[in-house]
DRENTIRO-666737 format. One record per residue: x, y, z of N, C-alpha, C in turn. Coordinates in steps of 0.02 Angstrom, whole numbers, plus 32768, in hexadecimal, padded with zeros to 4 digits. Atoms other than C-alpha are relative to their C-alpha. Example, Ala and Ser with C-alpha at 12.3 -4.5 7.8 and 13.67 -1.06 7.14 Angstrom:
<recs>
802D7FC5800082677F1F8186802D803C8000
7FD67FC57FFD82AC7FCB81657FD980378025
</recs>
This chain:
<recs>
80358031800776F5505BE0B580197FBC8019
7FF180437FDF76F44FB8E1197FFC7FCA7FCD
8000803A8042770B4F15E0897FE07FBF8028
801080307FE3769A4E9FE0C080067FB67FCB
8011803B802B76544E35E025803E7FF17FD3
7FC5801B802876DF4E4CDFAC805280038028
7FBD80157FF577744E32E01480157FAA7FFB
7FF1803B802677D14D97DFD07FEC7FCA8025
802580207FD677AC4D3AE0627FB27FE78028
803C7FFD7FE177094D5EE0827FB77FBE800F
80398055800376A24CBEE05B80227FAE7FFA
7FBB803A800477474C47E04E80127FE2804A
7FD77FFB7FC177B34C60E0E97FE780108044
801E7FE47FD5776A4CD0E14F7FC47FE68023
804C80207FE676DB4C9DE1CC7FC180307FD5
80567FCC7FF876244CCCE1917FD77FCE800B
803080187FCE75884C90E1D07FBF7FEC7FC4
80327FF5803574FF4C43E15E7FC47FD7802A
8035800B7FEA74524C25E1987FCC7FE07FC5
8029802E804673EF4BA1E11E7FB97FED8020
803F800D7FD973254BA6E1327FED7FD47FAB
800B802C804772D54B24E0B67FAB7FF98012
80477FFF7FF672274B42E0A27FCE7FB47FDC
801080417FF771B84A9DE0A17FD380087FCA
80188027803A714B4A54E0187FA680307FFE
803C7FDF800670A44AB8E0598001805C7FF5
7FF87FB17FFF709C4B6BE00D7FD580228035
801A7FED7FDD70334B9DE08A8022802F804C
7FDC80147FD970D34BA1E0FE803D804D7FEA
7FDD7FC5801A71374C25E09C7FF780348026
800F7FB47FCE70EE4CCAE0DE802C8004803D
7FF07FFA7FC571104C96E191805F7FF47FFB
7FB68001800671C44C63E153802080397FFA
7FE27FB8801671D44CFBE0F58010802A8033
7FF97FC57FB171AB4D72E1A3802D7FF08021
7FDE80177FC872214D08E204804480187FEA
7FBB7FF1803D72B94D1DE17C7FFF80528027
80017FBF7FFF728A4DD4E1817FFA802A8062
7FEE7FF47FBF726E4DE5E24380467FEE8011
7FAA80067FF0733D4D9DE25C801F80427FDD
7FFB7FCA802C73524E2DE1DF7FED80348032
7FFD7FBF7FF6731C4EAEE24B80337FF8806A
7FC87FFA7FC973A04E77E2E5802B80357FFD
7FD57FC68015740C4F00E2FC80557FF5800D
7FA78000800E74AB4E9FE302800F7FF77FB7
7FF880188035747A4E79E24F7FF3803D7FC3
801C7FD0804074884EE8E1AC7FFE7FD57FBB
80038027804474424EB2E1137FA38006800F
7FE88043803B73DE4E58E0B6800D802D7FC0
7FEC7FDF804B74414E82E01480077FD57FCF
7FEE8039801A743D4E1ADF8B80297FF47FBB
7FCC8013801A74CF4E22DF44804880008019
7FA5800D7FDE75814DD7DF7E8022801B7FC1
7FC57FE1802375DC4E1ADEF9800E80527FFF
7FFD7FA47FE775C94EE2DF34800B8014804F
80077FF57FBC75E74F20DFDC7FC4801B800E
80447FDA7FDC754F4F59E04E800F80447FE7
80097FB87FFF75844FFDE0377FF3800E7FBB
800D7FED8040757D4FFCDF7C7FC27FE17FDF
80478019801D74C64FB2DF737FD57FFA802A
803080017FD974184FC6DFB47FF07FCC8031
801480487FC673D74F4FE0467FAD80127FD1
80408023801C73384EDEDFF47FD7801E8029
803280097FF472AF4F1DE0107FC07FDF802A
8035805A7FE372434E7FE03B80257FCE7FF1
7FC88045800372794DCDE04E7FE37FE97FD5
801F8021803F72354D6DDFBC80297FAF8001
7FE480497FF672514CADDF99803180247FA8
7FCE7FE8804D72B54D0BDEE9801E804D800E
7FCC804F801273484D26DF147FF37FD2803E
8003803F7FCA73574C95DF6A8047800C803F
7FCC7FF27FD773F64CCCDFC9800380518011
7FFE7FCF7FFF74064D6AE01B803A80168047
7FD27FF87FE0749F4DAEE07C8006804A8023
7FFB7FB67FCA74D94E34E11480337FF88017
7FB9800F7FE7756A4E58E18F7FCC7FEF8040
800F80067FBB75524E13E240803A8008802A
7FC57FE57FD475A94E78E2BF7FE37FD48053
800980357FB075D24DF8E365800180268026
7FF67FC97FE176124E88E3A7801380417FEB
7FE57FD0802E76604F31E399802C80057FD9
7FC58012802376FC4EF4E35F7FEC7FCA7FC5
8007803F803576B84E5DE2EC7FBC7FF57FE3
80387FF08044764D4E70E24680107FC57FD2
800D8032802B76304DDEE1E57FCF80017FB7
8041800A802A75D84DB1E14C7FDD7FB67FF3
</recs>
């Protein structure tokens, strides 16, 4: 099994990649946020969304749907074949 989330380094040392969307003051605006979140989600250099960093991907389901709860939701992004990030 590959150690993505819980290796000691993983959110410290190590590079990972965080993508911050901040949805604006009109709820009206959500939905289309939500699809967009969830369209980067279906890239295929990207696995996830899982929402929990304290388990590896392999030891927990990928979400369902994107929801504004949780508010954070995490994957690996492979740059290449050699390099998997979280």
């Amino acid at each position: 099994m590959t150690v993505h989330f819980m290796d000691k380094d993983a959110w410290q040392e190590a590079p990972f990649f965080e993508l911050h969307v901040e949805v604006g003051p009109h709820p009206q605006s959500v939905p289309k946020v939500l699809a967009g979140i969830e369209a980067l989600w279906q890239h295929t250099s990207l696995e996830g969304p899982y929402g929990d960093s304290f388990a590896e991907p392999s030891e927990q389901q990928k979400l369902e749907e994107i929801s504004v709860e949780p508010s954070q939701t995490y994957g690996v992004a492979r740059l290449s074949k050699a390099s998997q990030h979280p």
